[in-house]
C-alpha positions in Angstrom: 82.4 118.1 82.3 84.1 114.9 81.3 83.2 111.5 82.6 85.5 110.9 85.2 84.7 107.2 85.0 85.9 107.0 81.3 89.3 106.1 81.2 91.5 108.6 78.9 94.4 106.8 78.7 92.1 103.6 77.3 94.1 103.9 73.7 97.2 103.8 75.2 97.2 101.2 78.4 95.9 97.9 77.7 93.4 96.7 80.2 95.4 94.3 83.0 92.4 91.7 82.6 93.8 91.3 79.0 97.5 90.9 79.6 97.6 89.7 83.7 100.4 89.8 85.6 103.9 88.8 84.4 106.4 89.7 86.8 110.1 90.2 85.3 112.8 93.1 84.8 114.0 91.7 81.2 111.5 93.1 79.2 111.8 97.0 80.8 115.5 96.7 81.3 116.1 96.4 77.3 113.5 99.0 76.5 115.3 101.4 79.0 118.7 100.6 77.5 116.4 101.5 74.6 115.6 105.0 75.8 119.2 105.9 76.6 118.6 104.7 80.6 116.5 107.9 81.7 116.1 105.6 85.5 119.8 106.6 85.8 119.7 110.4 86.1 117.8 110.6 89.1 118.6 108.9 92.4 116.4 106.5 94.1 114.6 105.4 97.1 112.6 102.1 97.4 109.3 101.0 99.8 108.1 97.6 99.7 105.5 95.6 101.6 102.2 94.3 102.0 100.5 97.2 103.5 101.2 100.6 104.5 103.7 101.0 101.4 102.0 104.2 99.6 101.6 105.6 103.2 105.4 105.6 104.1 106.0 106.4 100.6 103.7 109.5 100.8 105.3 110.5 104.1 109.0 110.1 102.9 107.5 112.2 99.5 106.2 115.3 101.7 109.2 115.5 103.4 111.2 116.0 101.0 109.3 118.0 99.2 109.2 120.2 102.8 112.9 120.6 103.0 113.0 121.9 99.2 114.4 118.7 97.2 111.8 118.5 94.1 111.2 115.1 94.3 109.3 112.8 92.2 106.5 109.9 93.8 105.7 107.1 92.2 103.0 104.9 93.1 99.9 102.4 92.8 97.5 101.7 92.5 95.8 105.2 91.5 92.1 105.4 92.3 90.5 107.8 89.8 93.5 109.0 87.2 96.4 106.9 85.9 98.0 110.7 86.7 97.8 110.1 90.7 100.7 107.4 90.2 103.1 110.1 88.9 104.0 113.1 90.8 106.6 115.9 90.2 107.0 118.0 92.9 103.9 119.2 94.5 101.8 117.8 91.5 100.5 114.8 89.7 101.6 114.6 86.4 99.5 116.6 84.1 97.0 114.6 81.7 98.4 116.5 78.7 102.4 115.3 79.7 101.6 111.7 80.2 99.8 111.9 77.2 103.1 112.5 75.5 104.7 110.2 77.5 102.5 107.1 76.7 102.2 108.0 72.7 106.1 108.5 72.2 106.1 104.9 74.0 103.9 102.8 72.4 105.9 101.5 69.4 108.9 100.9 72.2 106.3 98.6 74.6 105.0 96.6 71.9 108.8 95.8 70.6 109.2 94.5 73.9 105.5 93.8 75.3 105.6 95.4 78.0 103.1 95.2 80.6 100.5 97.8 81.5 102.3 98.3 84.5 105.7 98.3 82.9 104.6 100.8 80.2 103.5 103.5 83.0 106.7 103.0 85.1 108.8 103.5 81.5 106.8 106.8 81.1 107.1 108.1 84.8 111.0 107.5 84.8 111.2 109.2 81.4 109.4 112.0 83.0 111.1 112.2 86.6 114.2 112.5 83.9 112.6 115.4 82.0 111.8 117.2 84.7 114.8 116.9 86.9 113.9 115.2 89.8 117.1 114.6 92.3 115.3 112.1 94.3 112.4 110.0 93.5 110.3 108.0 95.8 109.4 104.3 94.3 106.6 102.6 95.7 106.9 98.7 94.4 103.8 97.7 93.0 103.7 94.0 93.1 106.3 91.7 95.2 109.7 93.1 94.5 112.4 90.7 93.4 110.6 91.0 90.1 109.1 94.2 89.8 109.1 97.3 87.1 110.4 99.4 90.0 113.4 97.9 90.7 114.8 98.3 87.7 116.1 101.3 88.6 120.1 100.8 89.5 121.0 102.5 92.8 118.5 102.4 95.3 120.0 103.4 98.4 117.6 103.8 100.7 114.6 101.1 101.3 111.6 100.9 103.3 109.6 97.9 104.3 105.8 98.3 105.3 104.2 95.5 107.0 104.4 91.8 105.0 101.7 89.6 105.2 99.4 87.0 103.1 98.3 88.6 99.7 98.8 88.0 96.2 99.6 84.6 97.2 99.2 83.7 93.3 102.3 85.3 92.7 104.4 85.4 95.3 103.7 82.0 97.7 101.4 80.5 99.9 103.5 81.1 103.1 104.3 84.9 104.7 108.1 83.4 104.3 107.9 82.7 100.7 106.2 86.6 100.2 108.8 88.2 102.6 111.8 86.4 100.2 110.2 87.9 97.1 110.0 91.5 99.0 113.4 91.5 100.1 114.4 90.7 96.8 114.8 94.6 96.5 117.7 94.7 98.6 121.0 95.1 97.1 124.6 95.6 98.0 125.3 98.9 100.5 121.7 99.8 100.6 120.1 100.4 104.0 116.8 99.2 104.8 114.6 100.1 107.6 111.6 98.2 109.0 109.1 98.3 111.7 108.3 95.1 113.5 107.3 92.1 111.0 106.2 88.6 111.9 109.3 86.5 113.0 109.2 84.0 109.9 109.1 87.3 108.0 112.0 89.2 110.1 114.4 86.2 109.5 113.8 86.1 105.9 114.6 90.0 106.0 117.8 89.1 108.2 118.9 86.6 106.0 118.4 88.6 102.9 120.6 91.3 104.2 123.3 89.6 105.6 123.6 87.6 101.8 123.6 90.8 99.4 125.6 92.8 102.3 123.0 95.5 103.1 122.3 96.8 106.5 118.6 96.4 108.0 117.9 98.6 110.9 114.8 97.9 113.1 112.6 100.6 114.1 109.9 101.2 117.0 106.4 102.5 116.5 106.2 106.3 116.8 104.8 108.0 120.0 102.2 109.8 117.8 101.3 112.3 120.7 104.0 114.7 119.5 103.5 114.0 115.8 101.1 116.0 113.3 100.4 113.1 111.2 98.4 114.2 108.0 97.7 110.6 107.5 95.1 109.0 110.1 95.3 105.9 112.0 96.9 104.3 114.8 98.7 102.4 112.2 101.0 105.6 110.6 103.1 104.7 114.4 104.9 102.3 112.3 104.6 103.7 108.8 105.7 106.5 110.5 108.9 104.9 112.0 110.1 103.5 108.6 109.7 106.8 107.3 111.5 108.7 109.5 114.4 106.1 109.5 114.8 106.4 105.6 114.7 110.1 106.3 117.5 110.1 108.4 119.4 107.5 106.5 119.2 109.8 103.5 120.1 112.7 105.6 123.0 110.6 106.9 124.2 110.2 103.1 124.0 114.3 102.5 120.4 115.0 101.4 119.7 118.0 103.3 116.7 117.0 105.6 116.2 118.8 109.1 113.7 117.4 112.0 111.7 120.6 111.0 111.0 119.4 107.6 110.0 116.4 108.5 107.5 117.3 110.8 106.2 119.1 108.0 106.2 116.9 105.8 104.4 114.3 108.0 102.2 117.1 108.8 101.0 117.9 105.5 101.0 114.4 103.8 97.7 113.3 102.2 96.9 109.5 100.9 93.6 109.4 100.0 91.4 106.1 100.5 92.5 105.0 103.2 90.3 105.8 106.7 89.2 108.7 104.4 86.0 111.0 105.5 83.7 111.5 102.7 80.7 112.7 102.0 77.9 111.1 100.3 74.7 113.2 99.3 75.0 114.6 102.1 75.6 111.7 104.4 78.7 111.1 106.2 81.2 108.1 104.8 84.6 106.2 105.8 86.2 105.3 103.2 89.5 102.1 103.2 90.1 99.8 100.8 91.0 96.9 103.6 91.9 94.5 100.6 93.6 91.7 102.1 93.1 90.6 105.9 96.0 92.3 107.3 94.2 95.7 105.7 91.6 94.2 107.3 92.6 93.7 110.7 94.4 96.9 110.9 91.2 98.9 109.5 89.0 96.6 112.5 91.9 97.8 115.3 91.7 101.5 114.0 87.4 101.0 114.5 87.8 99.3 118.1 89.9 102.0 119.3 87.8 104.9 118.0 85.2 103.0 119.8 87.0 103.0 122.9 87.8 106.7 122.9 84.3 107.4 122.2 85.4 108.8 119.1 82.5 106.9 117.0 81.2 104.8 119.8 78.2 103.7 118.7 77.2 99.9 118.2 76.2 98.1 114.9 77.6 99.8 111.9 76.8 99.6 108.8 79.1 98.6 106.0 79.0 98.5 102.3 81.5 95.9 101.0 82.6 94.9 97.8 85.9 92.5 97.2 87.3 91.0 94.3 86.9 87.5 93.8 90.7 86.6 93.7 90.8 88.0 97.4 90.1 86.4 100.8 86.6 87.7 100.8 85.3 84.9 103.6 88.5 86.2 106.2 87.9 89.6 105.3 84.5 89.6 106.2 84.9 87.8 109.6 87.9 90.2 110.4 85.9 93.5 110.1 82.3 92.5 111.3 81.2 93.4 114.7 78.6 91.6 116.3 75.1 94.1 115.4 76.7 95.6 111.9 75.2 95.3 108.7 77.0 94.7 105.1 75.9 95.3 101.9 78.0 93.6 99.3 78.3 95.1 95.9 80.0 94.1 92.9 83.7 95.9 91.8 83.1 97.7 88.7 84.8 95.7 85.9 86.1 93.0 88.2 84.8 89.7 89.4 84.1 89.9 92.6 82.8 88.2 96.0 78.7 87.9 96.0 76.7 87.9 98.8 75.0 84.3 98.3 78.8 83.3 98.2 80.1 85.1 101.6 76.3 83.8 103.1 77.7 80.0 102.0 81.4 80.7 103.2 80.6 82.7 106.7 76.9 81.7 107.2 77.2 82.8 111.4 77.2 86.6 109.4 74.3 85.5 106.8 71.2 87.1 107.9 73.8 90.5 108.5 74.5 90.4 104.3 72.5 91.9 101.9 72.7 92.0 97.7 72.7 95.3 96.1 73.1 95.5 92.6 75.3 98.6 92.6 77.2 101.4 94.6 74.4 103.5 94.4 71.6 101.3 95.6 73.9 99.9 98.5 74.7 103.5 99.6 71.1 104.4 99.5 69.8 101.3 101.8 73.0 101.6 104.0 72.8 105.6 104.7 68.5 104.9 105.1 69.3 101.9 107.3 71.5 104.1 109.6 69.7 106.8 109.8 66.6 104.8 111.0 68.8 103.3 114.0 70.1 106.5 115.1 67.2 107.3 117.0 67.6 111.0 116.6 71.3 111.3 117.0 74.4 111.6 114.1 74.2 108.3 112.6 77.7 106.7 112.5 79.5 107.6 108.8 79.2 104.2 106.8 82.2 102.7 105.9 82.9 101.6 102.4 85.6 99.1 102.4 87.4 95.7 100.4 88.7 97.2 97.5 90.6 100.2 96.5 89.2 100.1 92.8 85.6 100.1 94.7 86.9 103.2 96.4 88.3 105.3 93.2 85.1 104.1 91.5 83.0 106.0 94.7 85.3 108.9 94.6 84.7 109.2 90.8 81.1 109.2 90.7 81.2 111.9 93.5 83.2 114.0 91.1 81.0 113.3 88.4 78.1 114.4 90.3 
């Protein structure tokens, strides 16, 4: 079996430590021109957002899929293969296919240095094209304004998940400043649909609309009781909501979408990493990346109100943490710890990342609950041991791996290595 932590698109995708970030439609727009515009023979919808993005995507994805439109998904990040950001249909783009894709690119992205990111979205809209997709789901990768994704021309239909402090680097220091570079995305005649967002960021969204003449509908949280979500959380209320409204907006413009679909859809949607059971060696897991403090908090809300349906009621969990060092490791720490849990804080694979001396210094009230462990291994081992010894006989509570999505795939990826 192959290593499923080797990377077999390594030749072909330059490593984003090398490159960075460097947001801007130029450089793909000419190498699409380039390629004879593939983005325009396939419509378009759009989801932007802090959080909760790939989850409405998902949802909007299965539904269509449900009422028969062969629709393509596009997302990130993935968490084992490049192949997870790229799906036709029912099915990720084969390894062989964006194999193709990537080699018949390379001579176009170095003409016009493209970005990691902005090679991969070339290749999935050349093969959304190839394949025929009607409809294709977008999720925006970083901010908006400036992203690969919107590129494409005619995005009718946009989604925004909740908008909150991250990649503050990029996009601002205030949730104003990251809401503007969000609903950059809008355009004119598109309708966008949000849930509740902060008031700073709902004026920004206002404002936005009313200056590029789009319409923004506001949506309430779902009443989950009636829902089959295949999604978990309390949270999928609102992803939920957005979803549904782009769903009936595209319904609205002729896609053929009944309420049966989508409850079928919603029913059968999958997004893995996120409040994800797992099992470790035997022992149970919970896996979410909670990468930023809003993750955060709503990944702490999700745990309190387990506790208080006695779903997983039991005190002092056990945690094994590890967050990359450009992230709000200190605020993400004091948001998910409970008063009696235990963290063990590992390093991200291949990323710098938050140590435990350092979140000891930053949050020492939490100091004697951290512990060092050299690796995902060792801190699984100590954390499973450690929770098992407190159970006093009973289930131990699963423990919950969290602070990073690429600490997640790499989990997932040793699993199915072993």
């Amino acid at each position: 079996m192959a290593d499923p932590l080797a990377d077999p698109f390594a030749d072909l995708i330059e490593p984003f430590s090398r490159r960075g970030v460097d947001l801007g439609l130029d450089r793909l727009q000419a190498a699409l021109a380039e390629l004879g515009h593939p983005e325009r023979q396939f419509a378009a919808v759009q989801v932007a957002g802090t959080n909760g993005k790939g989850s409405i995507a998902t949802l909007v994805h299965s539904s269509l899929l449900a009422a028969g439109i062969n629709a393509g998904l596009y997302t990130s990040p993935h968490l084992v293969s490049w192949c997870e950001r790229i799906r036709i249909g029912t099915s990720p783009i084969s390894e062989a296919t964006l194999r193709h894709q990537l080699q018949t690119l390379q001579s176009l992205g170095q003409r016009h240095r493209l970005t990691p990111f902005e090679l991969v979205t070339a290749g999935a809209f050349c093969a959304f094209a190839t394949a025929g997709c009607p409809l294709v789901v977008l999720e925006v990768g970083l901010g908006g304004r400036l992203d690969a994704t919107t590129c494409h021309p005619d995005r009718g239909v946009v989604g925004f998940g909740s908008i909150g402090l991250d990649h503050s680097e990029f996009l601002g220091a205030t949730a104003a400043a990251i809401a503007a570079e969000k609903a950059g995305v809008l355009q004119r005649g598109c309708t966008a649909i949000s849930a509740a967002q902060s008031p700073e960021v709902a004026a920004v969204l206002q404002q936005r609309a009313a200056a590029c003449g789009a319409e923004l509908r506001w949506v309430e949280p779902l009443d989950l009781g009636p829902w089959a979500m295949g999604i978990p959380g309390a949270i999928q209320a609102s992803n939920g909501a957005v979803a549904l409204g782009m769903l009936h907006t595209l319904s609205e413009q002729g896609w053929a979408i009944s309420d049966s679909a989508i409850r079928t859809g919603f029913a059968q949607a999958r997004w893995p990493g996120r409040l994800q059971q797992h099992q470790w060696r035997g022992h149970e897991l919970l896996l979410d990346g909670a990468h930023n403090p809003p993750a955060a908090q709503v990944l702490r809300l999700e745990l309190d109100r387990r506790s208080a349906n006695q779903d997983d009621g039991q005190a002092g969990r056990h945690w094994v943490l590890g967050m990359l060092a450009n992230k709000a490791g200190p605020e993400i720490l004091e948001i998910l710890l409970a008063q009696g849990d235990r963290a063990w804080i590992v390093p991200v694979p291949g990323h710098a990342s938050w140590s435990a001396e350092a979140l000891q210094a930053a949050c020492p009230a939490w100091s004697q609950a951290l512990q060092s462990a050299q690796d995902l291994d060792t801190a699984l081992e100590q954390a499973t041991a450690a929770g098992q010894d407190s159970a006093a006989g009973q289930a131990p509570p699963p423990v919950l791996v969290a602070g990073s999505l690429y600490l997640i795939g790499h989990l997932l990826a040793r699993v199915a290595r072993e």
